[in-house]
C-alpha positions, 0 to 999 in steps of 0.5 A: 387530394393528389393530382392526377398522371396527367395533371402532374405531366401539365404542371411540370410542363408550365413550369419548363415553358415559363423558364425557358421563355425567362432564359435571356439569350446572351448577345456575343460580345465583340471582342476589341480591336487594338488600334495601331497607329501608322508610324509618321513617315519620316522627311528625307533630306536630299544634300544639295551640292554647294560649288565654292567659288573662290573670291578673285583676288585683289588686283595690282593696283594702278600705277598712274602714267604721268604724262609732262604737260608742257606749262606744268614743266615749265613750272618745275624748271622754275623750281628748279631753276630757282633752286640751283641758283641759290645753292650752287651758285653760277659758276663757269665750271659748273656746267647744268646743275640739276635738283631734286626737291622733297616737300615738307610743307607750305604757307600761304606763299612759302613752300618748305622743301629739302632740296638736293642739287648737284653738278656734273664732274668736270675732271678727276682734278674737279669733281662734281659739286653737291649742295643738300638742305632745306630751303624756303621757296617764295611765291607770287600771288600768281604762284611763280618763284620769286625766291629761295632762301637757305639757312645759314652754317656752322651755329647760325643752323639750328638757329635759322631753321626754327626762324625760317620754318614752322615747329612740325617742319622743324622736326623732320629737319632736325630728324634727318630723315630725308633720303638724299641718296634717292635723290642723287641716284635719280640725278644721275640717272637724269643725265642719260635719260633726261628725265624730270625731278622725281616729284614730278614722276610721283605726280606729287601735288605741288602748289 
């Protein structure tokens, strides 16, 4: 048995109601946003201005004034003294004899020089007198000269100067390295200025 008209229309009517009410709505999809990292600011450096000073330069350096104490001059012209003796012996045409003197070492009561002495001219016919050597100066135990002692000439030289002095002041003798034309030029010019021996001036330390 068929259905009717209007059965049919019912049934086709289910049917469409029951697909439509399976029918799944589709969300919409969202679509994905990329990301863009903002770039990492970069740091400036701002130059600092550096101003070089220049280092001063080094300054001259001081020349001490020596100021004559009257007991140590008093000491030197015992030096002196003593010195112009023993190598320019007294003499009535001699007139003053002045030395000069450059240390080359000492003992307990021996100082070891090289003494320079030198007499004024008297005349064209007598001109002045010179004496350059080494010379042993003896002391007291409070430090005064007691005497000054040279070595002999001609072959007793050599012989008297490695008796007299010690090996490292036997050396600077047998070299010949004493400026004795400093010493006679600040003679000479001791006898306008009358200024003391040039150790003195130089404030070398003497015993």
């Amino acid at each position: 048995m068929f259905p009717s008209p209007r059965q049919y229309f019912l049934i086709i009517l289910l049917v469409f109601v029951t697909a439509c009410s399976n029918e799944t709505t589709a969300l919409p999809t969202k679509t994905p946003f990329q990301t863009v990292a903002s770039p990492t600011p970069i740091p400036t450096f701002t130059s600092i201005p550096v101003v070089i000073t220049s280092s001063p330069l080094p300054t001259q350096p001081t020349i001490p004034i020596f100021t004559p104490d009257a007991i140590q001059m008093e000491r030197w012209r015992e030096y002196e003294v003593a010195l112009a003796m023993k190598l320019l012996p007294p003499n009535p045409l001699r007139g003053e004899v002045l030395c000069e003197w450059e240390l080359l070492g000492r003992s307990d009561q021996e100082v070891y020089v090289w003494a320079f002495c030198q007499s004024p001219p008297y005349t064209e016919d007598l001109p002045l007198s010179i004496a350059s050597m080494p010379a042993v100066v003896h002391l007291g135990n409070d430090g005064d000269v007691q005497g000054v002692e040279i070595p002999g000439g001609g072959s007793a030289y050599a012989r008297n100067i490695r008796k007299m002095f010690p090996p490292d002041v036997q050396e600077i003798i047998f070299r010949h390295s004493i400026d004795t034309e400093k010493m006679e030029a600040h003679i000479n010019s001791r006898r306008e200025n009358q200024n003391p021996p040039s150790i003195v001036l130089s404030a070398t330390p003497m015993p």
